[in-house]
LORO-590744 format. One record per residue (C-alpha): x, y, z; residue number from 0. Coordinates in steps of 0.1 Angstrom, whole numbers, m for minus. Each point is the difference from the previous one (the first is absolute). Layout:
% LORO-590744
((X Y Z) NUM)
...
% end
This chain:
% LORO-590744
((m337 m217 m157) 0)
((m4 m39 m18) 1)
((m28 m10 m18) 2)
((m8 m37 m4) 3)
((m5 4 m39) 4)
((18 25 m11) 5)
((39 m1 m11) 6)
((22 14 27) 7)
((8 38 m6) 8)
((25 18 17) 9)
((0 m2 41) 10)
((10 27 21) 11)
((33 m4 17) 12)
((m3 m7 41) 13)
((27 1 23) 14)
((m19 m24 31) 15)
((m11 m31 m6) 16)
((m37 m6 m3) 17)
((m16 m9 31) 18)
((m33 4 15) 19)
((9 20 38) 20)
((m33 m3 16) 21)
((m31 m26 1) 22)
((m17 m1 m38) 23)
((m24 29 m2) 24)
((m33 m8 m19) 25)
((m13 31 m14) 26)
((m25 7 m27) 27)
((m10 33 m21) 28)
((m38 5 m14) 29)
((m9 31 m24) 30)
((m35 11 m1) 31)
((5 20 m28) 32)
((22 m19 m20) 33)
((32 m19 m1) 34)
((24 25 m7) 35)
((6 14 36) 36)
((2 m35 17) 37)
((25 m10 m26) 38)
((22 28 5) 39)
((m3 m1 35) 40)
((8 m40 4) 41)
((32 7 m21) 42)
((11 26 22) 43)
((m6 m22 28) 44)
((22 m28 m15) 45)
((29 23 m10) 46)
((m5 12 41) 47)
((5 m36 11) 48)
((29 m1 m30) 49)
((20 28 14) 50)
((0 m14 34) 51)
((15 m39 m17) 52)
((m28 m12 7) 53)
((m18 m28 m21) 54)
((m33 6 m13) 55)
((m26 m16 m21) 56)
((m24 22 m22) 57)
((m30 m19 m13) 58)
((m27 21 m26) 59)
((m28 m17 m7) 60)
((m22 15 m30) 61)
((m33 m5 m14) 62)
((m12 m7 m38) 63)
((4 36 m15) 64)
((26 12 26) 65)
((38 11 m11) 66)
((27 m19 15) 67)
((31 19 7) 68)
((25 9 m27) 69)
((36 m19 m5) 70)
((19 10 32) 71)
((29 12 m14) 72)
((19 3 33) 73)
((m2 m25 30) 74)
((11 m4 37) 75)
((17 m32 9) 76)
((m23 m1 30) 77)
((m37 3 m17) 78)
((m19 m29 m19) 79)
((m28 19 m26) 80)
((m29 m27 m11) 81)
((m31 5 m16) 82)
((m33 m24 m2) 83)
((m27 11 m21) 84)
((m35 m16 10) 85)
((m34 m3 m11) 86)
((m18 17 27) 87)
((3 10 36) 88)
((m7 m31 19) 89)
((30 m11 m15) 90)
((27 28 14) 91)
((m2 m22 32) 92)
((12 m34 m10) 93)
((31 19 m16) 94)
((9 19 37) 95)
((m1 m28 17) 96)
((26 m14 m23) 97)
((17 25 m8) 98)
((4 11 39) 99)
((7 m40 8) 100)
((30 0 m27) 101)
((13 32 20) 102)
((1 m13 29) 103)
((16 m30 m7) 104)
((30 25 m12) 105)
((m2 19 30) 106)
((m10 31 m21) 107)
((m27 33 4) 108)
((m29 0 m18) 109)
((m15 31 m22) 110)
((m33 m11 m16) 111)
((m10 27 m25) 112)
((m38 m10 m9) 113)
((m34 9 m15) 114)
((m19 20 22) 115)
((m30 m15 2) 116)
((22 m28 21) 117)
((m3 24 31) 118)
((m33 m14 13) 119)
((13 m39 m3) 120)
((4 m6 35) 121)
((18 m36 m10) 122)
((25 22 m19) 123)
((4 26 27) 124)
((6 m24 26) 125)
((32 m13 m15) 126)
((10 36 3) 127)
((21 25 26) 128)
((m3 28 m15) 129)
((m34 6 m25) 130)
((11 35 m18) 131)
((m26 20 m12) 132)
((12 24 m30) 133)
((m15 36 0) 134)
((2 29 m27) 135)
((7 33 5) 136)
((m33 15 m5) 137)
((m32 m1 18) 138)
((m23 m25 m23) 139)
((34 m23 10) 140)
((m4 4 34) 141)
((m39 m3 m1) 142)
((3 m34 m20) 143)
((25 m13 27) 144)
((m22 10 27) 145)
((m31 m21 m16) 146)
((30 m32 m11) 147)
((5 m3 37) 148)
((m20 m35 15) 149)
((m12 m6 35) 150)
((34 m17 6) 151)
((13 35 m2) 152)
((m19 16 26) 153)
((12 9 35) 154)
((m3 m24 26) 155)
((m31 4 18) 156)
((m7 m10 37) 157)
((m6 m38 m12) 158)
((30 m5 m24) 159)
((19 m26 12) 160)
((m21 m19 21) 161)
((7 m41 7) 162)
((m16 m17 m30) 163)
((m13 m40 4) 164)
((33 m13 5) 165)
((11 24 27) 166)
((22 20 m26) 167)
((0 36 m8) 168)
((m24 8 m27) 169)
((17 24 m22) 170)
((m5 4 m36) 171)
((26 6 m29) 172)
((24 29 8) 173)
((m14 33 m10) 174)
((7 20 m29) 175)
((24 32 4) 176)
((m2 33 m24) 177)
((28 7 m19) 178)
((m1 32 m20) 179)
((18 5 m33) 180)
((8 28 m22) 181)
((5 21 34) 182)
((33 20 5) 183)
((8 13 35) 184)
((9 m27 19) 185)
((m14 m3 33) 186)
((m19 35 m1) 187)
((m14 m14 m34) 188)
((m10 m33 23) 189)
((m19 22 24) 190)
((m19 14 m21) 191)
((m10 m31 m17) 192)
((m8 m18 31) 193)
((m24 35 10) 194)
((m17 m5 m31) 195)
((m4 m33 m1) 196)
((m11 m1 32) 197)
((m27 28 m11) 198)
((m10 m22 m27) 199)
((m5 m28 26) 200)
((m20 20 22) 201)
((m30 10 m30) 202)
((m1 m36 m7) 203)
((m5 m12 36) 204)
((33 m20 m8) 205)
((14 3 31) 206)
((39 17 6) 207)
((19 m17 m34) 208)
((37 m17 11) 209)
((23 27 m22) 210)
((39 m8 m2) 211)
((24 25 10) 212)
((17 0 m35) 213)
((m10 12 m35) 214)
((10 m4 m34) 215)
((9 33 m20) 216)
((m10 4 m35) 217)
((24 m15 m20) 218)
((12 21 m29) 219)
((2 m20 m36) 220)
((37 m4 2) 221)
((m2 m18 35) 222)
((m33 m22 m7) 223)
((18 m13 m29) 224)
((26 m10 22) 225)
((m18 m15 22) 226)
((m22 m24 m24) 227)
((38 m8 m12) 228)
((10 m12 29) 229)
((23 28 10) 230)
((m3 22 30) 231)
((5 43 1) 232)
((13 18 37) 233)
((m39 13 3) 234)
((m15 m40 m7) 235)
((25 m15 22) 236)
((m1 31 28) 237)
((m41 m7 2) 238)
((3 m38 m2) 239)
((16 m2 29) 240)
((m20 14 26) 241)
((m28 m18 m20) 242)
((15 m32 11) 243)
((12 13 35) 244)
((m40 6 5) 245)
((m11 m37 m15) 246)
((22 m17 24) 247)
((m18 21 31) 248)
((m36 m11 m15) 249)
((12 m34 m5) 250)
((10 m6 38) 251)
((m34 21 12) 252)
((m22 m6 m32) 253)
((m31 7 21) 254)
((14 29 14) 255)
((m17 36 m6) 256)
((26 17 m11) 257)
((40 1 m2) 258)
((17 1 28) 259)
((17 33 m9) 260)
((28 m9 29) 261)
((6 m33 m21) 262)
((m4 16 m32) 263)
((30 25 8) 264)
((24 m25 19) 265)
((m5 m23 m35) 266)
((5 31 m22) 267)
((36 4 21) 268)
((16 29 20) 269)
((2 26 m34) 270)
((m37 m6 0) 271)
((m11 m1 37) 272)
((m23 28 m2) 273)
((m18 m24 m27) 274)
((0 33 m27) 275)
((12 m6 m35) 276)
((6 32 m24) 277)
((m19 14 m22) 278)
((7 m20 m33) 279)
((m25 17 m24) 280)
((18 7 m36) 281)
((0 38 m5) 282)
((m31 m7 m25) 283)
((m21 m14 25) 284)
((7 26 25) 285)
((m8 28 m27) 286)
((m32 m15 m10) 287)
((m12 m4 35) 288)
((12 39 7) 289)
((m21 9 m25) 290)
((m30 m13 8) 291)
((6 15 32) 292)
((8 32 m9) 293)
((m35 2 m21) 294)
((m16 m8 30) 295)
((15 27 17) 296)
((m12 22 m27) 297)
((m37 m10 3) 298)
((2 3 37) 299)
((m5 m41 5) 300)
((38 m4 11) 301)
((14 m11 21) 302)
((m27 m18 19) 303)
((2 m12 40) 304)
((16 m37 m12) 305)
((20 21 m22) 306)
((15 15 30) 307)
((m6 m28 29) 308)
((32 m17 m8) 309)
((25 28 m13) 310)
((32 7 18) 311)
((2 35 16) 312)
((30 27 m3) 313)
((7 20 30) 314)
((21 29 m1) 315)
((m11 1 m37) 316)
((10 26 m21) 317)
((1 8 m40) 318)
((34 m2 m22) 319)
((8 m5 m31) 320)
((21 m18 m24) 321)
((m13 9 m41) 322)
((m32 m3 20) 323)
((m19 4 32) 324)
((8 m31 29) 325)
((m9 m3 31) 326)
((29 m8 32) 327)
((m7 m7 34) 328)
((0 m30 26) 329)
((m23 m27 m11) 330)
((m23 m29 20) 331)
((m19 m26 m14) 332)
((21 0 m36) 333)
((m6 m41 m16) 334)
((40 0 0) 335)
((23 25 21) 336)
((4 m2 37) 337)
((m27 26 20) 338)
((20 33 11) 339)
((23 3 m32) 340)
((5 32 m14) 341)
((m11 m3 m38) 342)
((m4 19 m37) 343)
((m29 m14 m16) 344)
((m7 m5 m36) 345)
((m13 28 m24) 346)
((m26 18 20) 347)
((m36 7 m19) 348)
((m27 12 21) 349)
((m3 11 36) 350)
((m34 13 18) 351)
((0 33 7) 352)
((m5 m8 39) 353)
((32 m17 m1) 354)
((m14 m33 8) 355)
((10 m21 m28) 356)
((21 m5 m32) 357)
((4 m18 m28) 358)
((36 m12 m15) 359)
((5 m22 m30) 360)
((1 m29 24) 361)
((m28 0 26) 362)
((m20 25 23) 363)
((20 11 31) 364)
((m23 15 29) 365)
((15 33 12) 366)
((12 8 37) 367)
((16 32 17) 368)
((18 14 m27) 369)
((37 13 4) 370)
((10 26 24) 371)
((m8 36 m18) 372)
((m14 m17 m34) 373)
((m36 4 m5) 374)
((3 m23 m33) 375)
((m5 9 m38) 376)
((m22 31 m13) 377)
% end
């Protein structure tokens, strides 16, 4: 990535020359609870539009008292960094409609990474395709994203749209879409997100929240550090990707409801056309999680209906074991592996004594028929 001030360190080698394939995509990341996950997030965006050769400009606009992005130490041929610092919000807009004006003139996409208070400027959102709104993993995230939202980011209602004085649509800026960060699982991971989101919505008369069909996953130190730097892992550039596939869809429909999941899959290509990405928690994360659950299960709180709602099923089940119990059997409804396949799971924890249910490292599974002549574990 270049920086207008800073000396030139070293630049990733590219074997395609750097070109821009499709009409300059204008997108834009807020963070309600900070800058942190937007930043990440509109770097992994970049180094998506990097890996496909195409040319990108990334423009970070801080506030007095806000941290500008360390030296990159490693930069694509194909992405522009720049930072402006100003003194206060009403500002941020002057510098996007430059900044989006200069890449335009180079024929070049647009990532504008900026404060999040910029969300309810509707002259700022109007220059934009694709208005991102960043959301934590936790539930005070999602809660603060719910109440960021404006009135620009409600559904339509019956008179959205209507002729204004000059006989012209009357549409306001392009709504705001959820991303959620810090949220391993790919597309099961998305569900769930957009069902609680949508929950969140729904206490706060909010209306149904628009929710992108791709997530971030937590990043571990060793790959946030080499993201800030510039630099890409498999995991950042394997959830990047689809990130973009899904801001290309909004920014040809940005009034639409949802994704078209149809469009989503034929942009994510023929390995992804059931639109399901693997589970790419680090073993960490999935331990941590399987603890909580397990305590649940313990106190009798575990797992709960959502818990379930979305959890593939195993028919034919039946017990084995490696060093320690797993679970085989045909799945349906798994986030990654084709419905019908006969599976082994991961280490196998808990299972309800009416054979319902069970818990493996990774992720409920909702029991079926079990095997022929196996009644399951004692």
């Amino acid at each position: 990535m270049s920086d207008a001030t800073d000396p030139a360190p070293p630049r990733r080698a590219v074997a395609r020359p750097c070109h821009s394939r499709r009409l300059p995509l204008i997108s834009a990341f807020f963070g309600c609870s900070g800058r942190s996950d937007a930043t990440h997030a509109a770097l992994i965006l970049a180094d998506a539009h990097a890996a496909l050769s195409e040319a990108v400009s990334l423009v970070r606009i801080t506030l007095p008292g806000e941290a500008r992005l360390p030296e990159l130490r490693i930069r694509a041929e194909e992405v522009t960094v720049t930072e402006h610092i100003t003194a206060a919000v009403d500002g941020v807009d002057d510098l996007v409609a430059g900044a989006i004006a200069a890449a335009a003139a180079a024929g070049s996409h647009v990532i504008l990474d900026v404060p999040g208070r910029c969300l309810a400027d509707a002259a700022l959102r109007s220059r934009v395709e694709a208005p991102v709104l960043v959301v934590g993993a936790t539930p005070f995230d999602e809660h603060m994203a719910t109440h960021a939202l404006t009135p620009a980011d409600a559904p339509a209602d019956a008179g959205a749209g209507a002729p204004g004085p000059d006989g012209a649509a009357s549409v306001g800026p392009a709504p705001a879409w959820l991303l959620g960060c810090g949220r391993g699982g790919g597309a099961s991971a998305a569900a769930a997100f957009a069902a609680a989101m949508t929950r969140c919505a729904a206490a706060t008369s909010a209306g149904r929240p628009r929710v992108l069909p791709a997530v971030l996953p937590s990043l571990s130190r060793t790959e946030a550090t080499r993201v800030i730097e510039g630099d890409r892992t498999a995991r950042t550039l394997a959830s990047g990707l689809p990130l973009l596939a899904a801001l290309r869809i909004v920014a040809g429909d940005p009034y639409a409801e949802e994704v078209d999941p149809q469009a989503y899959a034929a942009a994510l290509g023929a390995e992804f056309a059931s639109a399901r990405q693997p589970d790419q928690r680090e073993a960490g994360d999935r331990l941590h999680d399987l603890a909580d659950e397990l305590q649940g299960i313990r106190d009798g709180a575990k797992p709960d209906p959502e818990d379930l709602a979305d959890a593939p099923r195993l028919e034919e089940w039946r017990t084995a074991t490696r060093e320690v119990r797993i679970l085989a059997g045909r799945v349906y409804g798994h986030p990654s592996i084709p419905d019908g396949r006969r599976i082994t799971t991961s280490d196998l924890y808990a299972i309800d004594r009416t054979r319902t249910w069970a818990r493996t490292m990774s992720r409920y599974y909702r029991l079926g028929s079990p095997a022929p002549g196996h009644a399951g574990p004692a």
